[in-house]
N, C-alpha and C positions, 0 to 999 in steps of 0.2 A: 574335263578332258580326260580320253583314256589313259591308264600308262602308255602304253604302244605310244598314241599319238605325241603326246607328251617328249620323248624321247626324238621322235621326228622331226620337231620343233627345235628340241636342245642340238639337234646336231648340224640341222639346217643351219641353225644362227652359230655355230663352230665354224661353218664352214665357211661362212660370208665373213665371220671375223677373222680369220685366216687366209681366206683369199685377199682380203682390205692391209691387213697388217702385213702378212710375210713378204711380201716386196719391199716394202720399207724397211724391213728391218735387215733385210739384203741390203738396202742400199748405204743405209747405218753402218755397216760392216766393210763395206764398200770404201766409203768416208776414212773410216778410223783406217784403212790399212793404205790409202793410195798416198796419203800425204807423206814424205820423209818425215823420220824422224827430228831432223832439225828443221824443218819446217817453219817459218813464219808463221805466229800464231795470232788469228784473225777472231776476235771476237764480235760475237756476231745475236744479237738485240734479236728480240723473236717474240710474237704473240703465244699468250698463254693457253691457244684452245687447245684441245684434244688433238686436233689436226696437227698443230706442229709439235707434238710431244709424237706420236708416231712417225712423223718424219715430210707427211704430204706438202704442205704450206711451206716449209723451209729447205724441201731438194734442191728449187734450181738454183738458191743463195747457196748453200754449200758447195751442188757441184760445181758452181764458177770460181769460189774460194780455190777448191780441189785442183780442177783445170790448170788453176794459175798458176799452180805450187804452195799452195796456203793451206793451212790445218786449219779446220773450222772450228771455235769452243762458243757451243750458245751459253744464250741469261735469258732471262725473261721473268717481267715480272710476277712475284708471287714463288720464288726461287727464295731460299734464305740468302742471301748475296752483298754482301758489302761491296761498293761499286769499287770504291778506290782499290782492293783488295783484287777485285778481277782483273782491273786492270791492268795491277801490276806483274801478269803474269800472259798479258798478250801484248803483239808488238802494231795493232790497228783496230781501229774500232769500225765496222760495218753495222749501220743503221739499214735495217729492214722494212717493206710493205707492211702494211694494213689498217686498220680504222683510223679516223678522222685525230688529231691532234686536237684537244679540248680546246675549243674557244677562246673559255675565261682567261687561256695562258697568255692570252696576247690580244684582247679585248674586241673580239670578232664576233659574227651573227650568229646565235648557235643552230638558224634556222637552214635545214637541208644537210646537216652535223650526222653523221653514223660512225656507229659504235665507238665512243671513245672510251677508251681505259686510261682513266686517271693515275692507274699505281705505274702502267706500261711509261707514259708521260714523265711521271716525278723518276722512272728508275735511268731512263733515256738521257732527261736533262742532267743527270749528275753524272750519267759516265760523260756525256759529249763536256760540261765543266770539265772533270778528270783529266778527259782527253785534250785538253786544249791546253790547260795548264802545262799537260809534260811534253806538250808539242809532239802526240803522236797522230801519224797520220786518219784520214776520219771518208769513208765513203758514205754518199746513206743514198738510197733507193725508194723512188716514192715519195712512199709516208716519211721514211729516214732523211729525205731533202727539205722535205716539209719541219719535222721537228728540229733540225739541223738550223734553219732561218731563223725560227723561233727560240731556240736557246741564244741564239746570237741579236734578239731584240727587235726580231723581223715579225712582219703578218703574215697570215692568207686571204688566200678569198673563197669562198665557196663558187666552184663555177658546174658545177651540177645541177643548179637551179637558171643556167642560161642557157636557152633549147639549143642556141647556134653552138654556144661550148661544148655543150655537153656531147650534142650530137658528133664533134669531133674527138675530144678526150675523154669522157667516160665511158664504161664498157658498154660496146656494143657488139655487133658482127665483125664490122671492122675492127676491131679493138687490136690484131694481129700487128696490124698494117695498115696505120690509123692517118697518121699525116707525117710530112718531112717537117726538119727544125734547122735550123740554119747558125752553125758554130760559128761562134766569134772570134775575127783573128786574135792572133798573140795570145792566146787563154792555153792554160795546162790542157779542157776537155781538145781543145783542138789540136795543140801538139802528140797527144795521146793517140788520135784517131786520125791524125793528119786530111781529113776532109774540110771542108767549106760546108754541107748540107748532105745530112741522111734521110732515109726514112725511118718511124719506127714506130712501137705497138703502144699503147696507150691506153691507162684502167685508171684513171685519177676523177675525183670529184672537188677538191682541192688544187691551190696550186701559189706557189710562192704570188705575192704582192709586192709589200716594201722591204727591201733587201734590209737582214741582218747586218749589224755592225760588223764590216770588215769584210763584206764579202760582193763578190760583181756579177753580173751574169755573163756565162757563157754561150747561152744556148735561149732561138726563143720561137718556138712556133709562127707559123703566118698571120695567124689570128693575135699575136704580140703576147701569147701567155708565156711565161717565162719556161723556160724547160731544163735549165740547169745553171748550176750557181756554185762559185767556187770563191777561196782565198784572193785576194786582190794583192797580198802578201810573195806569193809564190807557192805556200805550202802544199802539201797535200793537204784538203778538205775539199771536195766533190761532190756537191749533191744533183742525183741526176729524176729526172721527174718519170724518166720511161723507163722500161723495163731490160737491159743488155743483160742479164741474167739468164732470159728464157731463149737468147740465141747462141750464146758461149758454144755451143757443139756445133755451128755451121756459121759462125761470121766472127771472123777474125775480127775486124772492129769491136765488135762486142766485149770479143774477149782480150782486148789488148785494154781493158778501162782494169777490169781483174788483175790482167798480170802488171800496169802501173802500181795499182795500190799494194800487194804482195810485194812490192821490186823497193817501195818505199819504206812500206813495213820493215824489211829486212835492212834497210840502211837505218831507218829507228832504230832497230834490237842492233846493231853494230854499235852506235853509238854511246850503247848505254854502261855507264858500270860494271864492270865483272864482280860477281856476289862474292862474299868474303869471305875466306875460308873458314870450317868450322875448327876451332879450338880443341886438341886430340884432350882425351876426357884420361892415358895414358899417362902414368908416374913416369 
């Protein structure tokens, strides 16, 4: 290739990397400055691809943090990170989307299984331990309701290899505006959202089965697949199967599930211990 050409190429591909990237990194900026500084601090479990280290994969989970009044602080595995150590420095744990929960964690089909990360798994189940130990609040979304079950000694199922399932809950067209789910009285998601039955969008190939220790369903689609599952306790612990994330800018329900968990978070961090003053180092 000539020089000339050569150079036409390098600048093409500046350009395309710049148009992909400087939005996100706007919206990164964005992020860091709209939260107060006393802000409830919301950690928040993330996949380690490319994608969400420049921002794509993990905006609409931040901007609903954001929205709420929450500071967002990711992990993700493959991060140097002691889990109890993150912990100890935010006031709610938010479980995130993406690939399939391994299997062998809870002795399921591995067959119709995608992308599982084993380290994302092992980093997940020890902050949701962490998190349950100091009784902080815990949202997960998804994948995050799914691993949420599973830490607490639940299954799944794969229901992406069921044409009638799939055709309802996994991604399709409709995926937007998938099917209605019908909340269960007396439950936390229902006081939150004060409805009987929404509609909503729906990108799952998985989906909770035998309920974790300690916890009930809230919520369950028409076809009986469960759609969210919470504390039988009272606490906050939420795990929801669809996505109120990607509506927080035009539905208030949505985003009244965000300003719950931020509204709890902050009565966690009230709760907690005042750190102890440092010892003047002064004769």
């Amino acid at each position: 290739m000539k020089p000339r050409a050569k150079r036409i190429v390098v600048i093409v591909a500046l350009a395309l990397v710049l148009a992909v990237c400087l939005p996100f990194a706007g919206f990164r900026m964005w992020v860091s400055c709209s939260a107060p500084a006393d802000a409830p601090v919301i950690g928040m479990s993330a996949d380690s691809t490319v994608f969400n280290q420049l921002g794509m994969t993990s905006a609409t989970y931040e901007t609903a943090v954001v929205l709420a009044g929450g500071r967002p602080r990711g992990v993700r595995a493959g991060d140097e990170v002691d889990a109890s150590l993150f912990l100890d420095g935010i006031d709610g744990l938010y479980l995130t989307g993406g690939g399939d929960v391994d299997p062998d964690l809870f002795g399921g089909d591995p067959q119709g299984t995608l992308l599982v990360n084993p380290a994302r798994d092992e980093l997940e189940l020890a902050l949701i331990e962490g998190a349950l130990d100091r009784g902080m609040p815990i949202l997960g979304i998804c994948r995050g309701a799914q691993i949420l079950n599973v830490a607490l000694g639940g299954t799944l199922r794969v229901i992406r290899l069921d044409e009638d399932l799939a055709s309802t809950h996994f991604v399709s067209l409709d995926s937007f505006s998938a099917h209605s789910v019908s909340i269960v009285p007396a439950t936390l998601l229902h006081a939150i959202l004060g409805q009987d039955a929404r509609k909503v969008n729906s990108f799952h190939g998985n989906a909770v089965e035998t309920l974790g220790k300690g916890l009930r369903v809230s919520a369950r689609a028409a076809d009986g697949v469960i759609e969210a599952v919470e504390a039988d306790d009272g606490r906050f612990i939420l795990g929801i199967q669809w996505h109120p994330d990607l509506r927080v800018a035009q539905d208030d329900a949505a985003l009244s599930i965000f300003e719950a968990f931020v509204d709890a978070a902050a009565a966690y961090r009230a709760q907690q211990p005042a750190p102890s003053p440092v010892p003047s180092s002064a004769p």
